[in-house]
C-alpha positions as a printed NumPy array, in Angstrom:
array([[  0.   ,   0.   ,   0.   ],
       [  2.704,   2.441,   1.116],
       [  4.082,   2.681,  -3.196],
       [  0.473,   3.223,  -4.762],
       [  1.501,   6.541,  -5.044],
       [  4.782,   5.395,  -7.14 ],
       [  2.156,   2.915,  -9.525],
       [ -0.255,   5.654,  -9.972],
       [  2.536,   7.818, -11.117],
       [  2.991,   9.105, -15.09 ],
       [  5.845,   9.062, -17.121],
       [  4.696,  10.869, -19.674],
       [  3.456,  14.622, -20.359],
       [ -0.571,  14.823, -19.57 ],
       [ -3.397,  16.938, -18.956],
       [ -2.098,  18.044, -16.583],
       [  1.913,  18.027, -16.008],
       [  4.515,  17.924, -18.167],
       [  7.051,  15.051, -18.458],
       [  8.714,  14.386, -15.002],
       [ 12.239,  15.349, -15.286],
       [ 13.546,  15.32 , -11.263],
       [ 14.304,  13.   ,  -8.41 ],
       [ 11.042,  14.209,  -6.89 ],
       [  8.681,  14.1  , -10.193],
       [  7.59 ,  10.849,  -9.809],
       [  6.513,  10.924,  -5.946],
       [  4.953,  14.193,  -6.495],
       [  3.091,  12.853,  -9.332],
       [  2.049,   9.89 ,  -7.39 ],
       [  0.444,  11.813,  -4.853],
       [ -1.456,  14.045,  -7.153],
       [ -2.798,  10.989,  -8.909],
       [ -3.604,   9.228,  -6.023],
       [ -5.714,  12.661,  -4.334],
       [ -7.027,  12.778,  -8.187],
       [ -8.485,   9.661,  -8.491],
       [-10.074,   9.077,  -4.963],
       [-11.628,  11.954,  -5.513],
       [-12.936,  11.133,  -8.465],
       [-13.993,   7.943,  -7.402],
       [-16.234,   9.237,  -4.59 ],
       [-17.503,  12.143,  -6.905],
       [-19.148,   9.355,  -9.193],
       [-19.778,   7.366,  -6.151],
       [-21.797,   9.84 ,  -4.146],
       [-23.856,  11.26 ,  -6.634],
       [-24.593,   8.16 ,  -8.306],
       [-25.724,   7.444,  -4.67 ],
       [-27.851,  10.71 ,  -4.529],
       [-29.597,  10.056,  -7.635],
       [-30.915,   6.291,  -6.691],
       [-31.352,   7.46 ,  -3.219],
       [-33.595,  10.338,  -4.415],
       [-35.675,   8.226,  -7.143],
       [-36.652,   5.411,  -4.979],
       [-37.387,   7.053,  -1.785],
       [-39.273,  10.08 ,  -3.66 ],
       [-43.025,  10.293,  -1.321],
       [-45.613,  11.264,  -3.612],
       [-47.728,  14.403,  -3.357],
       [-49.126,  15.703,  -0.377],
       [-46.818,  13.096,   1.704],
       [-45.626,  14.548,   4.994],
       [-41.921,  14.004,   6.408],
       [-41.547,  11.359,   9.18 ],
       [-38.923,  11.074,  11.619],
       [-36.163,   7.998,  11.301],
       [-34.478,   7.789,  14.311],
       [-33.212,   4.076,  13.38 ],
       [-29.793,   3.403,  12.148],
       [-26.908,   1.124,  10.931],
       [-23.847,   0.478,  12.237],
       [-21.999,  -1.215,   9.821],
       [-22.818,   1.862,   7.077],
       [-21.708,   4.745,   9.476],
       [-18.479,   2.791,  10.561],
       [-17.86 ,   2.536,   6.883],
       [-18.259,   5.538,   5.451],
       [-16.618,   7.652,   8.76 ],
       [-13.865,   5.213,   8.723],
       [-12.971,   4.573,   5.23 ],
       [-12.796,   8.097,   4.606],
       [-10.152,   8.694,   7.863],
       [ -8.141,   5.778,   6.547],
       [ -7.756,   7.806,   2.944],
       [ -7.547,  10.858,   4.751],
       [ -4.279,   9.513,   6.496],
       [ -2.808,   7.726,   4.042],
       [ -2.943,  11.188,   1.763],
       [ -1.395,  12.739,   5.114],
       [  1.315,  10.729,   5.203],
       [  2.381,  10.497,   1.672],
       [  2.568,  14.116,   1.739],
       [  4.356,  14.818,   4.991],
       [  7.257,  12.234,   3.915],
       [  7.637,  13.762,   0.235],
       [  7.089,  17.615,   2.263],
       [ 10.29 ,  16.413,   4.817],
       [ 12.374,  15.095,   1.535],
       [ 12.041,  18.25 ,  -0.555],
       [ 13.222,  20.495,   2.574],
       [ 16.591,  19.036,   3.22 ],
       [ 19.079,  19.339,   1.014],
       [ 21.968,  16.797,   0.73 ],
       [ 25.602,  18.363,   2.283],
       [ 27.057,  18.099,  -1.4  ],
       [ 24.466,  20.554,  -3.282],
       [ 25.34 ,  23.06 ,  -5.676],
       [ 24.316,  25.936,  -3.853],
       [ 22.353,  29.341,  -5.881],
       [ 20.158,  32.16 ,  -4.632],
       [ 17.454,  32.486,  -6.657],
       [ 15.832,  36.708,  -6.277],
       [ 13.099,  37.579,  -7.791],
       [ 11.402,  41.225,  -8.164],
       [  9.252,  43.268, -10.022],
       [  9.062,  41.438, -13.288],
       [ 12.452,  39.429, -13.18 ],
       [ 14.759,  36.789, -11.605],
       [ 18.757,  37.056, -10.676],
       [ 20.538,  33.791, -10.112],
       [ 23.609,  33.733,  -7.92 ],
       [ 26.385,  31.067,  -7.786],
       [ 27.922,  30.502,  -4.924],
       [ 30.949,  28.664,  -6.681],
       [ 31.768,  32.32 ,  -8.676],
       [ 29.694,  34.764,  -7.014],
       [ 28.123,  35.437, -10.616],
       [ 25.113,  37.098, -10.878],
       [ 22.562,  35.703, -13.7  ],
       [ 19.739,  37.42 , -15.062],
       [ 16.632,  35.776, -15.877],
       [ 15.62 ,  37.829, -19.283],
       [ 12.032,  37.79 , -18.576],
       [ 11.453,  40.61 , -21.286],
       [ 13.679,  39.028, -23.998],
       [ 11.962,  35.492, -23.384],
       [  8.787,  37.63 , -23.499],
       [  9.788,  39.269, -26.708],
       [ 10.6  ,  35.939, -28.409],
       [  6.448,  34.857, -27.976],
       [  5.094,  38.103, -29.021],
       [  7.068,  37.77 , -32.088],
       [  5.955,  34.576, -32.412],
       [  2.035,  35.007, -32.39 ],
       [  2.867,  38.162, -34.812],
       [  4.377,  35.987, -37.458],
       [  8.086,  37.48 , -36.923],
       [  9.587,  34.377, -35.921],
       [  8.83 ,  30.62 , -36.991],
       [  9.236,  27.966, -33.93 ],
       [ 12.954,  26.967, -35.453],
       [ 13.888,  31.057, -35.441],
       [ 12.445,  31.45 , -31.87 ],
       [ 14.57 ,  28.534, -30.779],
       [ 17.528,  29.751, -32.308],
       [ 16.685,  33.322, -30.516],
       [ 15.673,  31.838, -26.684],
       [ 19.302,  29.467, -27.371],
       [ 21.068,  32.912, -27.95 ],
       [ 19.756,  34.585, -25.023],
       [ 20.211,  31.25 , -22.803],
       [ 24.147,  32.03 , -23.25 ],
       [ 24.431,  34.273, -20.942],
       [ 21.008,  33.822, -18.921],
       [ 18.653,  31.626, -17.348],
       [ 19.119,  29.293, -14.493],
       [ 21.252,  26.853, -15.632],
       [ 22.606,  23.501, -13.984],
       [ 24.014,  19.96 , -13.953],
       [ 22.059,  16.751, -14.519],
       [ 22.215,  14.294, -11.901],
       [ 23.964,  16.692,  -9.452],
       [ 21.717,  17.827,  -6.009],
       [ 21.14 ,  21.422,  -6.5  ],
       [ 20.08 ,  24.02 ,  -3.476],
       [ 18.058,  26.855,  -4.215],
       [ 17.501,  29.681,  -1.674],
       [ 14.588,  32.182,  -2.633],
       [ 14.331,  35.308,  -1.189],
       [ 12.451,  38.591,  -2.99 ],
       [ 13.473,  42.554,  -3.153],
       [  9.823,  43.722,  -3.004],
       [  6.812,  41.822,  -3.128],
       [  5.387,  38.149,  -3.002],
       [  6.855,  36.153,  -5.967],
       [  7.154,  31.839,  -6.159],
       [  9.568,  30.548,  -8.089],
       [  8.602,  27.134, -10.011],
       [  9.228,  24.931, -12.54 ],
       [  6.459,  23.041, -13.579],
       [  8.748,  19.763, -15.144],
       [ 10.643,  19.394, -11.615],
       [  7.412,  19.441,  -9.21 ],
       [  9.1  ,  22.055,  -7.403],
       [  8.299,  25.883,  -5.638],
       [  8.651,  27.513,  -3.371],
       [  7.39 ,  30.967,  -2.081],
       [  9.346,  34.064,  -2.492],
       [  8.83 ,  36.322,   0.851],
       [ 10.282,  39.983,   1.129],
       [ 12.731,  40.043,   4.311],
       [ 12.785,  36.171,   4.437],
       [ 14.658,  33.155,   2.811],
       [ 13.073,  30.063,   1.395],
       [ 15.02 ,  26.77 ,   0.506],
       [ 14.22 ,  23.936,  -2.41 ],
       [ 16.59 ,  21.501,  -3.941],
       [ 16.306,  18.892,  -6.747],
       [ 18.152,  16.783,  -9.2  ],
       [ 17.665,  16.997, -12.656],
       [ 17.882,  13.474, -14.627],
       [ 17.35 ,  14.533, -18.015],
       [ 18.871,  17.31 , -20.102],
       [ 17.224,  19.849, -21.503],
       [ 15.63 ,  23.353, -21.527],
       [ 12.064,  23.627, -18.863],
       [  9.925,  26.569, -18.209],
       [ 10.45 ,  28.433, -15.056],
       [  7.369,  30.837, -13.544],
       [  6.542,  32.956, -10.507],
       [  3.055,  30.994,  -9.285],
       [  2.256,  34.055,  -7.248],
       [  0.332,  37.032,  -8.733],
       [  2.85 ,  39.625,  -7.539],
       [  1.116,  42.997,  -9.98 ],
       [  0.126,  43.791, -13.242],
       [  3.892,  42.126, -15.067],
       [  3.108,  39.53 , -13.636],
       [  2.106,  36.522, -16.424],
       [  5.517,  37.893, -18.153],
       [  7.737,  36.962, -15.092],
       [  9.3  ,  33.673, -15.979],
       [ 12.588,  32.545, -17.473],
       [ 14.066,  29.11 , -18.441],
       [ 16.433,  26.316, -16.513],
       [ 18.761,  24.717, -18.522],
       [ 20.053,  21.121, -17.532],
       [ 23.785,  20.543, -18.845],
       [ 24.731,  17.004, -19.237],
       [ 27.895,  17.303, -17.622],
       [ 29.219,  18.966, -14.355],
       [ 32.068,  19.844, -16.883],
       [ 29.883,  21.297, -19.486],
       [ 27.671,  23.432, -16.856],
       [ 31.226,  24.637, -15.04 ],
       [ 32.376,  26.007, -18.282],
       [ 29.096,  28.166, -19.238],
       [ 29.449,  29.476, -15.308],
       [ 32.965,  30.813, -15.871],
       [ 31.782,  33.048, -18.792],
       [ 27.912,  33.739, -18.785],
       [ 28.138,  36.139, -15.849],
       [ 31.108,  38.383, -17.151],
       [ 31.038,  41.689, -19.706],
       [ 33.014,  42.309, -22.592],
       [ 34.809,  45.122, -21.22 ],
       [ 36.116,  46.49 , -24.688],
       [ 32.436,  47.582, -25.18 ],
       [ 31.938,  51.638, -25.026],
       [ 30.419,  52.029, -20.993],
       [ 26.879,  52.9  , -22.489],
       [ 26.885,  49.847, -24.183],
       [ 27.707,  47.778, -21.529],
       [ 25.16 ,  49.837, -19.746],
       [ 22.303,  48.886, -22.386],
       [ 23.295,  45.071, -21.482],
       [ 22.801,  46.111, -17.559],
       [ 19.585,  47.514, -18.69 ],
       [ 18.341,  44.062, -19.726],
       [ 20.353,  41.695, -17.639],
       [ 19.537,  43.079, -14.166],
       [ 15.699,  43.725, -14.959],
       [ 15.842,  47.224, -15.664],
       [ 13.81 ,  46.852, -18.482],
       [ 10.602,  45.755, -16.845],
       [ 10.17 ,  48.805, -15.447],
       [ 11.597,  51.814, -17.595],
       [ 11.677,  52.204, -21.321],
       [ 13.853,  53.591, -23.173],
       [ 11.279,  55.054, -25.902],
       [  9.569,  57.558, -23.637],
       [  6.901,  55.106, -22.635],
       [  5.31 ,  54.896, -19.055],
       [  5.688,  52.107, -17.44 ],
       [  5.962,  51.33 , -13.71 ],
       [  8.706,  52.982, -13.474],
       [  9.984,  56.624, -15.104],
       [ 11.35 ,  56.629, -18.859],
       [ 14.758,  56.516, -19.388],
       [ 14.519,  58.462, -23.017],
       [ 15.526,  62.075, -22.388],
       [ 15.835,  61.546, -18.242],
       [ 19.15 ,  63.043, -18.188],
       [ 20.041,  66.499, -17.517],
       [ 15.735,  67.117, -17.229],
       [ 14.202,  68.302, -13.977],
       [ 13.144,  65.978, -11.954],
       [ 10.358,  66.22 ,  -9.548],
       [ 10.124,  64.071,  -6.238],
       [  9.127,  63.706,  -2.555],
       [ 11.776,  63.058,  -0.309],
       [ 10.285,  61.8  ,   3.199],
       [  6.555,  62.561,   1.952],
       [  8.452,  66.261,   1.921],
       [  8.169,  67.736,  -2.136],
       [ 11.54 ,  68.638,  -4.439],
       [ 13.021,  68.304,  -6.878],
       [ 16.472,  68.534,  -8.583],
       [ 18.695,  67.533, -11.919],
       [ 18.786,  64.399, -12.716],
       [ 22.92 ,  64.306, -13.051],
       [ 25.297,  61.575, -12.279],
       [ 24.88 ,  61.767,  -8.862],
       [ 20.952,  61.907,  -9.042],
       [ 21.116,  58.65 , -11.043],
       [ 23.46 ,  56.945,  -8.697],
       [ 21.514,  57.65 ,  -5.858],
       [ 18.164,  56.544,  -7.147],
       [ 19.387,  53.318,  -8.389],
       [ 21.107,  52.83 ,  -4.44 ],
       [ 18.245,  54.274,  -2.559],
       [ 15.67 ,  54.183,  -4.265],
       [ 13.33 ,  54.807,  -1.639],
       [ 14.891,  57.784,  -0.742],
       [ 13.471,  60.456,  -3.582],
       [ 10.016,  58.935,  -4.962],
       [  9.298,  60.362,  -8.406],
       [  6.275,  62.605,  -8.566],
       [  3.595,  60.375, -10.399],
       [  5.106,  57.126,  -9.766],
       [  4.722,  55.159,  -6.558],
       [  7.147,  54.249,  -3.614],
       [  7.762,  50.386,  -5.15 ],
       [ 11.445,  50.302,  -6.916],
       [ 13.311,  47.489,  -4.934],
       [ 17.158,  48.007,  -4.203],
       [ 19.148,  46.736,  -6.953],
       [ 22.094,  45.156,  -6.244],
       [ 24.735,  46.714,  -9.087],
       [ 28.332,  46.81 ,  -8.891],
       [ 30.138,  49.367,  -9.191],
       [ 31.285,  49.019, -12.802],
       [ 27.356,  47.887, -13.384],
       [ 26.181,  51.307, -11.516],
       [ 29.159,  53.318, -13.7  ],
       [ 27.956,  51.852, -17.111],
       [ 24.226,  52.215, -16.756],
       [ 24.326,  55.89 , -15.699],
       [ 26.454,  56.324, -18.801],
       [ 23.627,  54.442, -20.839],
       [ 20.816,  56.905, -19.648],
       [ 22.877,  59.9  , -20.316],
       [ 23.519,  58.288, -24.111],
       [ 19.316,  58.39 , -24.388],
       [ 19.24 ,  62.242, -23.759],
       [ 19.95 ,  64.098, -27.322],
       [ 21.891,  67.323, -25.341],
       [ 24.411,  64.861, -23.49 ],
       [ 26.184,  64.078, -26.216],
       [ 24.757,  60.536, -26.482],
       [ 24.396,  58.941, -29.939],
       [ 21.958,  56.243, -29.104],
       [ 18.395,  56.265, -31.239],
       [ 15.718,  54.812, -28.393],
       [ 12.851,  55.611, -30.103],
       [ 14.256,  52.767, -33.024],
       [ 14.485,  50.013, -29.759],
       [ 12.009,  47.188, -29.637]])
């Protein structure tokens, strides 16, 4: 009795999961199937019941109720018990899968998974490398689809290209240890193909691990409606075959070709770090204020519910992308989280925005950006 779980469990993609590709697929399939069926079962059973029951002991018209005080034994110890039995059985299956998915074995590959308003940063604790999830470029690839832009073979050769250098990415058959955490609201990182989430909670940590047993390239969402981006917040996990193979896309994916002009490298920070969710580049509003034209303008703000306002300069920029709590733009509300950019991010970025303002010198064309 204790593996009907394991029988009941699918292989294959269905209704309503997609192949099993972890260590903890199968088990969490089982019990889904097993909660799925019994239910079903007593669905069909009870009002197939209520139907018979109500057909053969219908009273004709003008019948009054009478009162059965009588009573069977047997029946009540049946359906009380029966029911307690499933009950615990679905108890138990779940506590011992709930106790196996929160500890991680001592030899996990260990990454901090972040997620904000509309994006995801993986960490590596092996490099310290910082990952971006590319929520809009992944989102770009579909809308380009469904316009006609792009056949399936040119939107896999585009989501491969971005996938170099983003993405969580990491080896088959190796335990891997995910901490969760959030910069502003509630997010959930999961991936539908390894059974796995977890909830992402402002000013706390959350832990899930797995092992991925089959290569490949799997969907990734936030499961919790965290504001109007959200149904364009997910990203992709890519399973290397080799420890070798994922080792050697680590060294590289997180770095910056440093011959690149700073507002270039800037326009990369932009998209890498989730900058992009939030401010355009075309003049657009979005959650957050344009970028097109920012520098040099007047900004106004309220500093400590207090009104201002000042130019936005070098320093202005600097301090809004450090604190960005600290001068709320006028018309936009209090919700930017603290992005963590180093310094050589923070440098090239602020040279980006001042490339979008036509009196700074800048040669970049933002309305011609997609």
């Amino acid at each position: 009795m204790i593996q009907l779980p394991i029988i009941l469990a699918d292989s294959e993609p269905s209704f309503w999961l997609p192949a099993p590709v972890s260590n903890f697929a199968g088990p969490v399939d089982g019990d889904f199937y097993f909660v799925y069926w019994v239910s079903i079962f007593f669905l069909v059973l009870i009002t197939l019941l209520l139907g018979i029951f109500m057909w053969k002991f219908r009273t004709p018209p003008g019948a009054h109720a009478q009162s059965h005080k009588d009573h069977h034994i047997v029946l009540e110890v049946a359906w009380t018990g029966i029911p307690i039995i499933l009950s615990a059985m679905m108890f138990w299956y779940g506590y011992r899968g709930y106790v196996d998915m929160t500890v991680p074995p001592n030899e996990s590959i260990s990454i901090v998974a972040e997620a904000q308003k509309w994006a995801w940063n993986f960490s590596y604790a092996s490099n310290g490398a910082t990952i971006p999830g590319m929520s809009e470029d992944f989102n770009d690839v579909r809308a380009r689809i469904r316009t006609g832009e792009l056949t399936a073979e040119q939107a896999e050769a585009a989501e491969a290209k971005i996938l170099e250098k983003a993405g969580l990415h990491v080896p088959m058959g190796v335990p891997i240890d995910v901490t969760v955490m959030a910069a502003d609201v509630l997010h959930a990182l999961f991936i539908p193909a390894f059974r796995v989430k977890k909830d992402c909670v402002p000013g706390r940590t959350g832990k899930l691990w797995f092992i991925a047993n089959e290569p490949g390239i799997y969907d990734l969402y936030c499961a919790e409606y965290c504001g109007q981006g959200h149904s364009w917040m997910h990203s992709k996990v890519v399973v290397h075959e080799t420890v070798e193979e994922y080792e050697k896309w680590l060294e590289v994916a997180g770095s910056y070709d440093e011959t690149l002009p700073f507002k270039e490298n800037g326009k990369i920070v932009w998209k890498r770090r989730g900058c992009i969710s939030c401010h355009s580049i075309d003049g657009s509003k979005k959650v957050g204020p344009s970028w097109d034209g920012m520098f040099g303008s007047m900004r106004k703000f309220a500093a400590t519910g207090t009104p201002g306002e000042a130019v936005a300069d070098e320093a202005y920029i600097q301090e809004s992308i450090r604190f960005p709590m600290k001068k709320i733009t006028e018309g936009y509300p209090p919700q930017m989280p603290v992005v963590k950019l180093t310094d050589k991010e923070l440098l090239w970025v602020t040279e980006y925005i001042k490339s979008l303002s036509p009196d700074s010198g800048g040669t970049e064309s933002p309305r011609k950006e997609n």
